[in-house]
N, C-alpha and C positions, 0 to 999 in steps of 0.2 A: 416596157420591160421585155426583156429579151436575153432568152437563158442560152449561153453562147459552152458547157461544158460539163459533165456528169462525168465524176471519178470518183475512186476513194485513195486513200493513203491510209498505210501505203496500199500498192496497185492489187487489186482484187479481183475487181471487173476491168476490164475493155473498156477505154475511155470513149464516151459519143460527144461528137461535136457536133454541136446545131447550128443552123444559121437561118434570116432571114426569111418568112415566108411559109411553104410547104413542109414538114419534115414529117418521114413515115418513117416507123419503126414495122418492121415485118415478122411474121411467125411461117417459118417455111419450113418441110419436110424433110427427111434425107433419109439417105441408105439406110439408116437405122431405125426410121420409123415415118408410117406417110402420115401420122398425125402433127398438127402442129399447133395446139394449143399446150397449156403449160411449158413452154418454155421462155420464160420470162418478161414477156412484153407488156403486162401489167406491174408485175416487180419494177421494173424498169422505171416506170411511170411513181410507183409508192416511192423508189430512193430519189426522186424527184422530187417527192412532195413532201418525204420527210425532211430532207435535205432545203426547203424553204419552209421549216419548222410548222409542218402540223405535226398537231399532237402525239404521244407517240404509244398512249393508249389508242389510239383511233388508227393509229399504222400498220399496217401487215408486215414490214420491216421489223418490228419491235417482237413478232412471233417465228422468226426464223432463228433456229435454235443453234448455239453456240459451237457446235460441233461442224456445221455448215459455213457459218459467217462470224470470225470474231467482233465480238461485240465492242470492242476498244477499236475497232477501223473508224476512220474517219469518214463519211459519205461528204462529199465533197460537191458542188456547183457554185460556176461562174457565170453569173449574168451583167446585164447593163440595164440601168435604171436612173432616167433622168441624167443621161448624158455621163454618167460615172460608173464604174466598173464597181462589181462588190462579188464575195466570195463567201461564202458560206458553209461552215466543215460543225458536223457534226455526228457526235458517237452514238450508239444504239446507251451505253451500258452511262454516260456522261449526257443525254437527250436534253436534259433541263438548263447544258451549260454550254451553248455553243460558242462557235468561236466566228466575228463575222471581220473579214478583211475588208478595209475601206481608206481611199486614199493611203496607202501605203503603209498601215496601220494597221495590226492585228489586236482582236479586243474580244478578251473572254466576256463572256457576259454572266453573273451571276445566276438568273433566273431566264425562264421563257421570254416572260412578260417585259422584262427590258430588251428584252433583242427585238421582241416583236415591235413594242414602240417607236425603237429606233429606226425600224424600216420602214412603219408606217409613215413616222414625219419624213424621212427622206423622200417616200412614193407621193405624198398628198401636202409638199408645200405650201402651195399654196390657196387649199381647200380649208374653210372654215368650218364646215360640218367634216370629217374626214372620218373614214371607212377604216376599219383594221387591218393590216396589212393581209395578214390570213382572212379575213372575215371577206376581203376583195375576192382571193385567192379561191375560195371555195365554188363559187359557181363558174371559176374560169379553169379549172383543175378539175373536168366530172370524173370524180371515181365509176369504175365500171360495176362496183356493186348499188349505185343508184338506179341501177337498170334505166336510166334514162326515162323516168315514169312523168317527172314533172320538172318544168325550168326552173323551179325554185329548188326542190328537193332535190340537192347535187351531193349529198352523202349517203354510205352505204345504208341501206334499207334496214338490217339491223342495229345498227345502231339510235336511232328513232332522237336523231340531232333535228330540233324545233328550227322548222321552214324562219328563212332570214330574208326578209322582203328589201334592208335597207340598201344593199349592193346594188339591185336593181332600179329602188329610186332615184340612188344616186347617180346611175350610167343615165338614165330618162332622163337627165336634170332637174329632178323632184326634189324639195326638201325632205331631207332625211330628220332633220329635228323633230318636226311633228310624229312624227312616225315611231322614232323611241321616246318621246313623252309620255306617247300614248300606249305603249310597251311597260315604260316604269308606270305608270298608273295602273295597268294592267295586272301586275306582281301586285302592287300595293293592297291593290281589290283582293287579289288572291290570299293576302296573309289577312287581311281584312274576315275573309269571310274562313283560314283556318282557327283566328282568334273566337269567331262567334260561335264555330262550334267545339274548342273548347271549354268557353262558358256553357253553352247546354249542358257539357259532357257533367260537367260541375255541379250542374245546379239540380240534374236527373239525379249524381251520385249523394249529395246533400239532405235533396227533398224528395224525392222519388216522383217527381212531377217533370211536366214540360216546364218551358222558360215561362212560358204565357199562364199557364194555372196559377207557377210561383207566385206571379203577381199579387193574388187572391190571399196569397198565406204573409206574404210581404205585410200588405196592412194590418192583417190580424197582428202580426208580431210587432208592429208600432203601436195599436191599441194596446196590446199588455205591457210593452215595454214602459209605456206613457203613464199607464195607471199606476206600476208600480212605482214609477219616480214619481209620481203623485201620492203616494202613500210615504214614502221613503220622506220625502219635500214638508207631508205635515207632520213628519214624526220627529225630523229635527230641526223645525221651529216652534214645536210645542216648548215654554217658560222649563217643564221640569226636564228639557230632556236631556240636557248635560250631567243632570246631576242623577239620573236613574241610569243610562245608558252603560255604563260600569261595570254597575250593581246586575243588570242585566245579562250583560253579558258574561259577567263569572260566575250566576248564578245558571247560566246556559249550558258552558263549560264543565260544576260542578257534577250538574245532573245526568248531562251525558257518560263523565269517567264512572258515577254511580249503576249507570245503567248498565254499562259495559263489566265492572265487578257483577252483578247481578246473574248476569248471563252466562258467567264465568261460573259465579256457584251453584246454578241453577244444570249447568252441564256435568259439574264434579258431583251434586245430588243423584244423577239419575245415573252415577256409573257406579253409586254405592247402595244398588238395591240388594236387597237382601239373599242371602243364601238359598238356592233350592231347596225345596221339604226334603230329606233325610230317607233314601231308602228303607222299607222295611225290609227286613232279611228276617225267616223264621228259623230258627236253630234250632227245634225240636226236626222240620222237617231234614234238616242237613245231617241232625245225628243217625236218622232212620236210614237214611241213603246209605251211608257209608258204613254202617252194623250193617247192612245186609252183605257188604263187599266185604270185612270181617270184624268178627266179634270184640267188639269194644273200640274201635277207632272210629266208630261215626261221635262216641262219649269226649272219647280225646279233643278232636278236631272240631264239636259246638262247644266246649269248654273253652278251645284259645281263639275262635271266633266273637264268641262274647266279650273278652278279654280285650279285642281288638276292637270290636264297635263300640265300646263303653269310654275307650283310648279315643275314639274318634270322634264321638259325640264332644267329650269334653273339648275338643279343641275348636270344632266350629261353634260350640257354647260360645269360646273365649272370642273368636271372632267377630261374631254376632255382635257379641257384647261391642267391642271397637268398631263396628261399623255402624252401631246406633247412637256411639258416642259422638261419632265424626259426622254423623247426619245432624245429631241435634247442634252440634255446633256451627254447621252450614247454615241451619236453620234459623236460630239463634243470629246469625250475620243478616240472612236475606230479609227477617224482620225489621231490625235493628235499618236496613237500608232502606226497605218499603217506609216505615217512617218518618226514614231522612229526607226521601225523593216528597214524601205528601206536604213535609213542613215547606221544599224548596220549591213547591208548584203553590202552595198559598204565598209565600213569598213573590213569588214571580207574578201571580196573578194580580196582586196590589198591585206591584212596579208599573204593569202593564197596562192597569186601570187610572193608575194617573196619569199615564201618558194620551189618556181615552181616546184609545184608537181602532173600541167598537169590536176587537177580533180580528180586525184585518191583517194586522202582523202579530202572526200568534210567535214567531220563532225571530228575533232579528237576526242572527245569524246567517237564516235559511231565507230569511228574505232578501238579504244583501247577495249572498251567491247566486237565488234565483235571478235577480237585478243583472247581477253580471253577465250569465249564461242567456237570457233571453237579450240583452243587449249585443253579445258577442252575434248570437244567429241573428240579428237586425242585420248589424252592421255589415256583415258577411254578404247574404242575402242582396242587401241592399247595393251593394260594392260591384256583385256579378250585375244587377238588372241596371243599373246606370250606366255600368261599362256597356254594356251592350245594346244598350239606346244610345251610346253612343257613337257604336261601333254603323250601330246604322242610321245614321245622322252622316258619319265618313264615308258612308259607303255610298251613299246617294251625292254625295260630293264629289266624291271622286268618277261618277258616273257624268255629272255636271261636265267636269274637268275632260274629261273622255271624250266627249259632244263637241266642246268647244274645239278641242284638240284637231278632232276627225272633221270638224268643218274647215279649220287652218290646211290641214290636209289637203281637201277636196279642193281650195282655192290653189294651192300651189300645183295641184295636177292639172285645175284647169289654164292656170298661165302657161303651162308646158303645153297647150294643146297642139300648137304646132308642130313642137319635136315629135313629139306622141305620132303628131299623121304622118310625120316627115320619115320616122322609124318603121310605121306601116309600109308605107312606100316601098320602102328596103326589104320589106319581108315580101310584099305582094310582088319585087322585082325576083328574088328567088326561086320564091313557089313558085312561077311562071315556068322558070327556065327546068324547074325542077318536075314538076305534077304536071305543067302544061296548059294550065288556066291560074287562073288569080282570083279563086274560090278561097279566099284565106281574109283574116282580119286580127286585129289588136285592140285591144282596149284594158285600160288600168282605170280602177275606182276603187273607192274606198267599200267597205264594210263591215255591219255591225256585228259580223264574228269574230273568233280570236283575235284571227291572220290579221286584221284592221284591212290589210286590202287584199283584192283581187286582179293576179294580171292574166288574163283571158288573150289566149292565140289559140285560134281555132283555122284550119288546113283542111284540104279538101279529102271528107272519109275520116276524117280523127277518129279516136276512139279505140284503133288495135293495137297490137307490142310493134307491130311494125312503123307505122305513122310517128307513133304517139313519140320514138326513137327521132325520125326526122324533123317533128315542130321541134323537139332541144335542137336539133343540124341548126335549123333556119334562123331560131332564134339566136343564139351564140354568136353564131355568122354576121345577124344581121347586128348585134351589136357592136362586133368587130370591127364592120363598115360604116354603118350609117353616118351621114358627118357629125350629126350631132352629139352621139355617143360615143364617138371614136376621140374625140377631142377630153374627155372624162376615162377614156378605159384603158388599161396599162398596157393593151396590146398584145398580151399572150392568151391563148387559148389552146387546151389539152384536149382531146376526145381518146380516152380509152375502150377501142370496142365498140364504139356508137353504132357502127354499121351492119348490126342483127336485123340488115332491112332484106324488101324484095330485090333481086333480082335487077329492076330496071329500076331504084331509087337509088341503088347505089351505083348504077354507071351513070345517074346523072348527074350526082350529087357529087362524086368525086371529079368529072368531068367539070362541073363548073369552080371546083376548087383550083382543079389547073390550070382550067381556062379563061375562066369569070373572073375570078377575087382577084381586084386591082388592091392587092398590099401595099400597105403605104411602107416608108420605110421604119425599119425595126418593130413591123409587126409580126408575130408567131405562132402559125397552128402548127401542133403538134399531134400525130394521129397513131393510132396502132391498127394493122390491120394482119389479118391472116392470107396469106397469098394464094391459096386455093379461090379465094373470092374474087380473086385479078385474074384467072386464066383466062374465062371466058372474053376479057376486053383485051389480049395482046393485040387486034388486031386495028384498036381505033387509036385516032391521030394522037390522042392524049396520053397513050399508053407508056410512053420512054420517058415523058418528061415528069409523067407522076412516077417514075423509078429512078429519077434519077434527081429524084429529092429522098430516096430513102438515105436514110442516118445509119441503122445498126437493122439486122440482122438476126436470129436466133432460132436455132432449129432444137433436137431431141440430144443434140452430139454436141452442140454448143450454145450451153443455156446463158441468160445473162450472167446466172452468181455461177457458171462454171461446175454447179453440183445438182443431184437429186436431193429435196428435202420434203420433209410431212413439217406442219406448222405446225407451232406450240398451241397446245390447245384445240387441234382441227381434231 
């Protein structure tokens, strides 16, 4: 694969045309400012990558704000892939709908996920296990906010996108099947084990127990359930029990609407208690009061006092009287019903006696719902603790399955053992030319952690932000090259920034880029660097010919997108 052209429609940016091999994008100074970062040579590299459709939540493209970049332009690339030209135009504001030119043919595509299919089967014909076209694309495009920490981890650091091992199997000539087997088993286990503890969550909010106590209360509630359908079982095969069962039951029904009147008048009784005792008021002393204030009105006013409590009395008399009349007739009911209720409890007690069933079903009504509701909390009960003996019964199963998997694994890493030394090789020839010794090594194995495996490249001194930048150089590189890798890899490789090294790893590591890397044809690294980092080498042999693979340009005065902007969201 080999990206031959970066533009948009209409013209926005300054079109870069790449070719074959080397190609440097540069960050250089000028009269307006001796800084020369921010001015677009990681942009540059996103309308790259958006533009061969990554996501466009995951795009820095996708937060440059409409005022700066309209969102209806087209970001445009043309590359070569498998001997065919193809073109790829897509909108910020339209991301989900690109548009890919092929054989002379232009073709919207509906969604992402059909565009990206169709490039996959074009890039990996004739691969039976085959890679996703972006899923390739990922470790060979490092965004520069991966900080270059690890060869597998090629996306920005915030976004915390789950390490993708199968890219690299498959450059190793590893089977990648085994490898997402043991991935979908992986998931499975994981909803496995969110199932088991929503049954806990269930069975705590239920019984107020663990799962494992439940157990305990489990049987209990099959012995009562048992018994009672054992009482239930001799009551309706006992000879009379069709023909009381009836009688039973309406005489059940009776007693309860009796009891519930009862309760009724027994409420209306206690709100018809009797009047308060009747103030006394003395009218001798109210006449004295008020003859002393003047003569002869204290006589007036205990005259029409009298008058008026004699008026009063009569009338809570009359009261009295109707509230003892309306008690005795409540009374007069709640007897009348006590009665009723005693005839339908000897009643019921025959009924119950011939059924001789000892007492044990004193209520059948209440015995039937109690039947119900303790059956309900069985079956319930019982429904969470089997699920979840089964749940883990699957889950050791699928660890089985995992074992088995990660053994298939470990044999197809060991058939590649060759490629595997052969890819060393390649890296030990780098390191050399780059560190100076061939203190370095490679090894891929399986393990029992997430990742299923581990690819281990270790360099001489690993361990710092400086190094730890050059094992990603060496290893990319060596994939790039090695024979047997190169023959599986689509041949492009991006480094945005990679080179926050020392001093003398980056004149050698650049040095062997121009000097060393025998490019096969329609291979492409792609690099961005800051040209302050190049003065010190104008003077060595290699210096014209690594400038004279630069592509574009961009200083303070002439940014890629032509403008000053703050990111949506920065």
């Amino acid at each position: 694969m080999r990206i031959k052209q970066l533009y948009t429609e209409p013209a926005t940016i300054d079109p870069i045309f790449f070719h074959e091999g080397v190609n440097i994008i540069l960050g250089e100074s000028d009269t307006t400012s001796s800084k020369n970062n921010g001015v677009g040579k990681s942009l540059c590299i996103e309308f790259l990558n958006f533009a061969l459709l990554k996501r466009k939540s995951d795009s820095r493209v996708a937060r440059i704000p409409k005022a700066a970049f309209d969102h209806d332009t087209l970001i445009c690339v043309d590359f070569v892939m498998g001997g065919s030209g193809y073109t790829i135009k897509r909108s910020i504001s339209e991301a989900e709908r690109p548009h890919i030119v092929f054989d002379g043919r232009e073709t919207v595509f509906a969604k992402m996920d059909d565009a990206t299919s169709f490039l996959t089967s074009q890039m990996f014909r004739n691969e039976q296990s085959r890679i996703g076209f972006r899923e390739i694309l990922g470790p060979l495009i490092r965004d520069e906010r991966s900080e270059f920490k690890s060869i597998v981890s090629c996306f920005d650091t915030k976004a915390r996108v789950p390490d993708n091992y199968a890219p690299h199997l498959m450059l190793l000539g590893i089977n990648v099947d085994f490898y997402r087997a043991i991935k979908g088993l992986q998931k499975e286990l994981d909803n496995i084990a969110a199932e088991e503890n929503r049954i806990k969550e269930s069975v705590k909010l239920v019984r107020q127990k663990s799962i494992d106590e439940a157990r305990s209360d489990l049987n209990a509630l099959e012995d009562e359930v048992e018994k009672i359908q054992e009482g239930i079982d001799a009551l309706e095969n006992a000879p009379t029990y069709d023909i009381v069962k009836g009688e039973i039951l309406s005489i059940e029904d009776e007693m309860a609407q009796l009891r519930t009147r009862k309760e009724v008048l027994s409420r209306r009784a206690a709100n018809l208690a009797p009047i308060a005792a009747e103030p006394s008021v003395d009218s001798d002393e109210i006449r004295e009061f008020y003859d002393h204030l003047s003569a002869g009105l204290g006589t007036s006013i205990a005259r029409d006092l009298d008058e008026v409590l004699s008026f009063k009395n009569k009338i809570e008399q009359f009261q009295r009287h109707l509230l003892l009349e309306k008690t005795t007739v409540i009374d007069t009911e709640v007897r009348s019903i006590n009665k009723q209720l005693g005839n339908l409890d000897k009643r019921y007690g025959k009924l119950v006696r011939v059924l001789d069933q000892d007492g044990e079903l004193r209520n059948l009504r209440q015995t039937y719902a109690s039947y119900q509701a303790k059956s309900d909390e069985y079956g319930q009960l019982k429904s969470f603790i089997s699920r979840y003996d089964q749940l883990l019964l699957d889950r050791q199963a699928k660890k089985s399955d995992i074992e088995a998997e990660r053994l298939k694994l470990q044999e197809s890493i060991s058939v590649a053992v060759d490629r595997v030394r052969s890819f060393q090789r390649t890296i030990l020839g780098i390191h050399e030319f780059i560190q100076g010794n061939r203190k370095a090594s490679f090894e891929i194995r399986t393990t029992t952690k997430k990742h299923i495996v581990e690819i281990v490249l270790r360099i001489d001194d690993d361990g710092s932000h400086s190094v730890e930048r050059e094992k990603v150089f060496i290893y990319d590189i060596a994939l790039l090259l090695n024979d047997f890798t190169m023959a599986r890899h689509p041949g492009l490789l991006v480094h945005d920034n990679i080179f926050d090294v020392d001093n003398d790893t980056l004149e050698k590591s650049l040095e062997y880029i121009v000097t060393r890397v025998p490019f096969d044809d329609g291979q492409q690294y792609i690099l961005t660097l800051n040209v302050d980092r190049l003065e010190r080498y104008e003077e060595e042999a290699w210096y014209d010919e690594l400038m004279e693979n630069v592509v574009a340009t961009f200083t303070k005065s002439n940014r890629f997108l032509k403008t000053k902007y703050q990111e949506i969201g920065s």
